[in-house]
N, C-alpha and C positions, 0 to 999 in steps of 0.2 A: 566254231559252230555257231550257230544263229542264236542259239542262249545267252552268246556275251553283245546283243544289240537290246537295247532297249526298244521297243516299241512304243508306237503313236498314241491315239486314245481311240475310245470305244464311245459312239454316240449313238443314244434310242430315244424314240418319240413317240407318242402315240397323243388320238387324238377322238375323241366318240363320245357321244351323248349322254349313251348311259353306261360309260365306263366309270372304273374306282383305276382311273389313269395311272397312278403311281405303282398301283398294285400288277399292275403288267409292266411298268419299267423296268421291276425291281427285278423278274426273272429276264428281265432282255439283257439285263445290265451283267447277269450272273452268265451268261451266255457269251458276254464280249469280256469275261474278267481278263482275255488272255492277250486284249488289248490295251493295256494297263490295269497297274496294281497297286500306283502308289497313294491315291484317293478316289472319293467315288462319291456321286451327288446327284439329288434330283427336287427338283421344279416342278408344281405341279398348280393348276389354277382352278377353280369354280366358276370363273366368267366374273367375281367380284374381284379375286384378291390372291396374289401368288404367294406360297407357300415354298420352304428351300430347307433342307436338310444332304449337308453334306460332313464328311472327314476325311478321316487319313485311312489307309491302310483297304483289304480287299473287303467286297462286296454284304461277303459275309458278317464282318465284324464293326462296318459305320451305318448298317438298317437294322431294326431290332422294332418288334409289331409295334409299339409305343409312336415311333417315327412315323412308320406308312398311315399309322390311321388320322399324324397330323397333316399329311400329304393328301388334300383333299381335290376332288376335283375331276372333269373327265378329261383336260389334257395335262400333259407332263412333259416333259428332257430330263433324259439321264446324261452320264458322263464318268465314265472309268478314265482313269489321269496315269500317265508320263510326264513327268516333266521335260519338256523341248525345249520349252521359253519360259525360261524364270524358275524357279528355284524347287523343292520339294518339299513342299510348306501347306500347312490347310487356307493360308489365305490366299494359294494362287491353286486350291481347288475349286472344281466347274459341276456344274452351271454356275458361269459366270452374272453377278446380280448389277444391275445398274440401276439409277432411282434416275427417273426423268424432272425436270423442272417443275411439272405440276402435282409430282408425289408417287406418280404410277411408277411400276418396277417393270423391266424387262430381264430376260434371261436369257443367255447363253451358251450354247456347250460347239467348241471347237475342236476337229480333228486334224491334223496338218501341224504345219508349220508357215508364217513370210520368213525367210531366209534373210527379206530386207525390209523393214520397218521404216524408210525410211518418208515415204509418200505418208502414212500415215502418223508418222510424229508430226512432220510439218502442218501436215491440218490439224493436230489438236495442237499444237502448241500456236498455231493464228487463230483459234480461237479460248485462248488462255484456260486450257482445261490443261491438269500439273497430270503428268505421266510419269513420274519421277517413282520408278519401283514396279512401273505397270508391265505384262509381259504382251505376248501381239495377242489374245485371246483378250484380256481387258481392255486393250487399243480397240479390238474389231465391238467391243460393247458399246464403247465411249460414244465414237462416229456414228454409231446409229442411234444411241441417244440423244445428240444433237440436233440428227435429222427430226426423230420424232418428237423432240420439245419446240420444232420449229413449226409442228403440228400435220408434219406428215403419218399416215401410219404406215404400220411395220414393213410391211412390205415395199412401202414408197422409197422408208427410210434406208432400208436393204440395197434398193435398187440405187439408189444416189450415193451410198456408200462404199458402194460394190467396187469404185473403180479405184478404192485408196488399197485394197486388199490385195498388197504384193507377191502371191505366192501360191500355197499348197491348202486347200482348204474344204472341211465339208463342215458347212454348220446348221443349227440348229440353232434359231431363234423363237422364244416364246414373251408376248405379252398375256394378257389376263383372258382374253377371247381368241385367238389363234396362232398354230405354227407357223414357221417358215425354213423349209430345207433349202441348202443353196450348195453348188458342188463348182471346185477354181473349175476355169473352160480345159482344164487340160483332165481333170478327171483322175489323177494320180491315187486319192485315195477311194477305194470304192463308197457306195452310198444305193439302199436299195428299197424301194417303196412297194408298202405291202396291205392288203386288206383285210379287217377283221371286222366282224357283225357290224357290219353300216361304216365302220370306222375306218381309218387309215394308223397306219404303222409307217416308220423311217427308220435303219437302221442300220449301222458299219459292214453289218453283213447278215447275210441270209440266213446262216443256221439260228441267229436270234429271230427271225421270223418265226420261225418252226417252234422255237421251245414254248410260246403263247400261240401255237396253233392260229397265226395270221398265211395268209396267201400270197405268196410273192406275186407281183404285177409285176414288176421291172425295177432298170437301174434307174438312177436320176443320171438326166443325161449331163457330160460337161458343161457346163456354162447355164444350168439352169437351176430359176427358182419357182421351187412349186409351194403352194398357201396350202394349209390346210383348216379349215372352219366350216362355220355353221350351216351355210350352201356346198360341204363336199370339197371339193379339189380343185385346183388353178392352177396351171404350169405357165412361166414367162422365162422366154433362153434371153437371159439378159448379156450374151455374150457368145459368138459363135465357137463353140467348141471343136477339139480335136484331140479324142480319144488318145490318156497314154498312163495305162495304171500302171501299175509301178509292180515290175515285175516279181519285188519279192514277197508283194501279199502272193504267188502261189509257190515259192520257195520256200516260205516260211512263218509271214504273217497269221494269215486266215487260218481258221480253222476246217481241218480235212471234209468236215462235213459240209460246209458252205459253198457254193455257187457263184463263178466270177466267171462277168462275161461271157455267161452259159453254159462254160467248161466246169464240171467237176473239182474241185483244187486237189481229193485225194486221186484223182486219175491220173489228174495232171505227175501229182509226184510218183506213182507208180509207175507210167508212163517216163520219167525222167533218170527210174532205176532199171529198166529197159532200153534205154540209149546207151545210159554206162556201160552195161554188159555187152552190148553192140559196139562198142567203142574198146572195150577193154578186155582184153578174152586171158584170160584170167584162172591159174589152177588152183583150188582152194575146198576146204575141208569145210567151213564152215560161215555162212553171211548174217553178220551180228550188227543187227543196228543200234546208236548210238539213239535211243527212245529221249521225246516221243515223236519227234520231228524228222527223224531217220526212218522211221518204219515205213512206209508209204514204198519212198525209195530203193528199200533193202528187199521187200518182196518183189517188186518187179523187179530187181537184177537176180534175186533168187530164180523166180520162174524164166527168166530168160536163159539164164549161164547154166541150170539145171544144179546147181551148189546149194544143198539144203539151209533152210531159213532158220534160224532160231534166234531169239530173245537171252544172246547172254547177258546183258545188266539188265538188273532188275532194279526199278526208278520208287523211292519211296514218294507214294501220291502227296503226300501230307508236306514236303518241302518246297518255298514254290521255287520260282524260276532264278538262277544261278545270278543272274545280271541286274538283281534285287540289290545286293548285297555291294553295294560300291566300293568297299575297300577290299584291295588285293587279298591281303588274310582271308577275312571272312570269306571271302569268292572262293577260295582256294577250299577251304574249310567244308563249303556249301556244297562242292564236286563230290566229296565222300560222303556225305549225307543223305546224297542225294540219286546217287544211283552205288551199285553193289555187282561185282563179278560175277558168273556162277560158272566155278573153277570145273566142273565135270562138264560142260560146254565146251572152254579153253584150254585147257590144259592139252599140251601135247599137239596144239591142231594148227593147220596155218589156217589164221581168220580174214575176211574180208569186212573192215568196218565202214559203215557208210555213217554220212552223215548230210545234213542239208546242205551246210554251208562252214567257212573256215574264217574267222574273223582277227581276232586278237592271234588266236594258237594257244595261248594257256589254260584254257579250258582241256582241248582236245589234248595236250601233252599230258594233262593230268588222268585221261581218262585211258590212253596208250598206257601210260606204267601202271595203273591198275589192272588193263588184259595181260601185258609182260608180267605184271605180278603175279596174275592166276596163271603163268605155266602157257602161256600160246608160244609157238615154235615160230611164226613168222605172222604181220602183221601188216597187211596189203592197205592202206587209208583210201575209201572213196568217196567223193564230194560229188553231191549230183546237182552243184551246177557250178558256174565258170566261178576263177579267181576275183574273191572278194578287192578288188584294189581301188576303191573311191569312194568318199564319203557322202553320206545322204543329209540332202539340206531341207529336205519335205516332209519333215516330222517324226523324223527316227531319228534316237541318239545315239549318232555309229561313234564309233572313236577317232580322231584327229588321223590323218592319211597317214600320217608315220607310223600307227601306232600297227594300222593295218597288215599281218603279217606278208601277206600274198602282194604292197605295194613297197617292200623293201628287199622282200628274200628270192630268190629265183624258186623253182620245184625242189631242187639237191635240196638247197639248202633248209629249206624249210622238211622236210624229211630227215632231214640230222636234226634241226631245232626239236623237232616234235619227236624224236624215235622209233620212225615206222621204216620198215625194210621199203614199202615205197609209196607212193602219193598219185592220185589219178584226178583231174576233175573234170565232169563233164564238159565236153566242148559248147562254145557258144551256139552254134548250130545244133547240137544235139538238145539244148536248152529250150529252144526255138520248136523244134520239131512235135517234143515234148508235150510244150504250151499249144500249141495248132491255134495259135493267132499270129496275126500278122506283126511282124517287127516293128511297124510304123502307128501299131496302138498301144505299145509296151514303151515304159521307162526303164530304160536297162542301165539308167547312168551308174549305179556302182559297179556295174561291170566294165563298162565303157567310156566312163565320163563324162556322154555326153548327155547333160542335162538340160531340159525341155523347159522346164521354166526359169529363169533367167534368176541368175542365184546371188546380181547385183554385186555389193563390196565383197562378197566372202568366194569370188573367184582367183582371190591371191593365194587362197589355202589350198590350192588346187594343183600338184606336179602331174603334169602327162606321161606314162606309163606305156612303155611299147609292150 
């Protein structure tokens, strides 16, 4: 299930005259917690002097009012963290800080992944700046540092640096007087600009619009960088873009409430539990989804198969997310913590379970012997979208392609691995229908393998998969 992927990170910005800047990150920030969880930071400036408060751990527990009231200023960048590149550690927490040669500070905050580092080591290492420990998010600060000690500003600096940036990216740069949002030309991870009282908003995604009550305007388009300062707004496509977001912000990334690409994302998944049922026709007692990334799904294959919906596990809000917990045990440990059977739902019934996505399999096997434990008589598995079999090199940390169940096991088999009487997953075409975009603006490489930005040395880690 999509629990055992780690995700990207969560970037917000804002930017306004007579804002208290940081005090609107902090809820944009709390909005995108479900885009990273392992630290959390925010940048914020007066026009004199940048200010930075970041840690470890979720939203909640590295701001505390002491913090925001030294986060002064009307602009800011936040940054919720995964680690992708480079370890999980508070010194490779973001906004990332760089000090320029004449003392000024810049900041910051990267969502993505370069897959290949390698364009941009060679430039900082000819010009003798030591990268020894730096991950690509401190790479991408360096290089524009450079530029601007050379007395370009930000934006110059951006645009001149823009073409060492191998990969998958949507960033957020701040010096002391204005933003800079920039999104790779392929547009992989979303990035959404939005308006509030005179001001402008930036943000991973739309439903953080909405929680500070900003107006969504639109997406940042691929390959562009838009300025945000003292005259308003400037857009420059420093790069011809062609649209390909990456199809599992609406399998599983994004939050149900949030808006991609104009689509709905909970439509979308409702819509993806109405193809299964189209796809699968299916007798069954009861359609139990595997919360909170299953629900979406499990109701529309409810209303379509006509197989009453119910809520059999019940998910304790208070534990977070299962693929926190890096060691085997603890994972294992964090399953039963974290969600609970409710044995007069199952008992005696054949269930149909759904879920987003099938990854590892040790999550979902664990959660199969706890419905077989509450008494269900048969136990139908349905994934509403295609076999997970290829790993993601654009800022999610999937697991090694071996590890991936659905790129080693056929259907049988992994139905005996996991102990479900049978296994369904949406067709790729049913995936598609689903989405009602076009194929040629989605990145479907973990389902397909074919990846749209060029993934450099790390295409030996790659077996093709009929």
């Amino acid at each position: 299930m999509g629990t055992e992927i780690k995700e990207k990170c969560g970037i917000f910005g804002v930017y306004g005259k007579d804002f208290q800047a940081a005090r609107l990150v902090h809820p944009g920030l709390w909005a995108l917690q479900h885009r990273g969880q392992e630290s959390s930071g925010i940048a914020s400036s007066d026009g004199k002097k940048i200010y930075i408060h970041k840690g470890m751990g979720l939203v909640a527990a590295v701001f505390a009012e002491e913090d925001l009231k030294k986060l002064k200023g009307y602009l800011a960048i936040g940054h919720n963290r995964y680690s992708t590149s480079g370890d999980s550690k508070l010194e490779h927490a973001q906004p990332v800080i760089e000090r320029l040669k004449n003392g000024e500070l810049i900041a910051v905050a990267h969502n993505g992944t370069l897959p290949s580092t390698k364009k941009i080591e060679e430039f900082l290492k000819q010009r003798k700046i030591n990268i020894s420990g730096a991950n690509d998010s401190e790479m991408i600060a360096k290089a524009v540092g450079i530029f601007m000690s050379e007395g370009n500003s930000l934006e110059q600096a951006v645009r001149k640096a823009y073409p060492l940036f191998t990969g998958v990216f949507c960033l957020l740069l701040m010096d002391k007087s204005k933003i800079v949002a920039v999104r790779d030309s392929f547009g992989i991870r979303p990035l959404s600009l939005g308006r509030l009282n005179g001001g402008f908003v930036v943000a991973s995604e739309t439903c953080a619009l909405d929680i500070i009550g900003a107006e969504f305007i639109r997406d940042i388009k691929p390959g562009e960088m838009v300025v945000l300062h003292e005259k308003g707004i400037k857009s420059f496509q420093l790069e011809k873009g062609q649209e390909r977001l990456d199809v599992f912000e609406f399998v599983y990334f994004a939050r149900p409430d949030s808006i991609l690409m104009g689509r709905s994302v909970d439509q979308v998944r409702q819509d993806m539990g109405v193809q299964l049922a189209k796809e699968f026709k299916l007798k069954a007692d009861v359609v139990v989804p595997i919360p909170d990334s299953g629900i979406p799904a499990a109701l529309g294959f409810s209303r379509e198969s006509g197989i009453p919906f119910y809520p059999g596990l019940i998910k304790n809000r208070y534990i977070h997310r299962t693929f926190i917990m890096p060691e085997q045990h603890a994972r294992n440990q964090g399953v039963k913590l974290k969600l609970n059977p409710l044995k007069h739902i199952i008992e005696g019934k054949i269930v149909i379970l759904i879920d987003d996505s099938i990854v590892r399999g040790t999550t979902s096997k664990q959660i199969i012997d706890m419905i077989k434990s509450a008494g269900a008589k048969k136990i139908y598995f349905l994934i509403a979208s295609p076999p997970y079999k290829y790993p993601d090199f654009y800022g999610v940390d999937t697991p090694k392609q071996t590890d991936l169940i659905a790129a080693r096991m056929s259907v049988k088999e992994i139905e005996k691995e996991i102990g479900v009487d049978s296994l369904h997953y949406l067709s790729y075409a049913g995936l598609l229908k689903a989405i009602g975009i076009s194929e040629d603006l989605l990145c479907t490489s973990c389902f397909t393998g074919n990846y749209p930005v060029d993934i450099g040395e790390r295409v030996k880690e790659i077996k093709r998969i009929d």
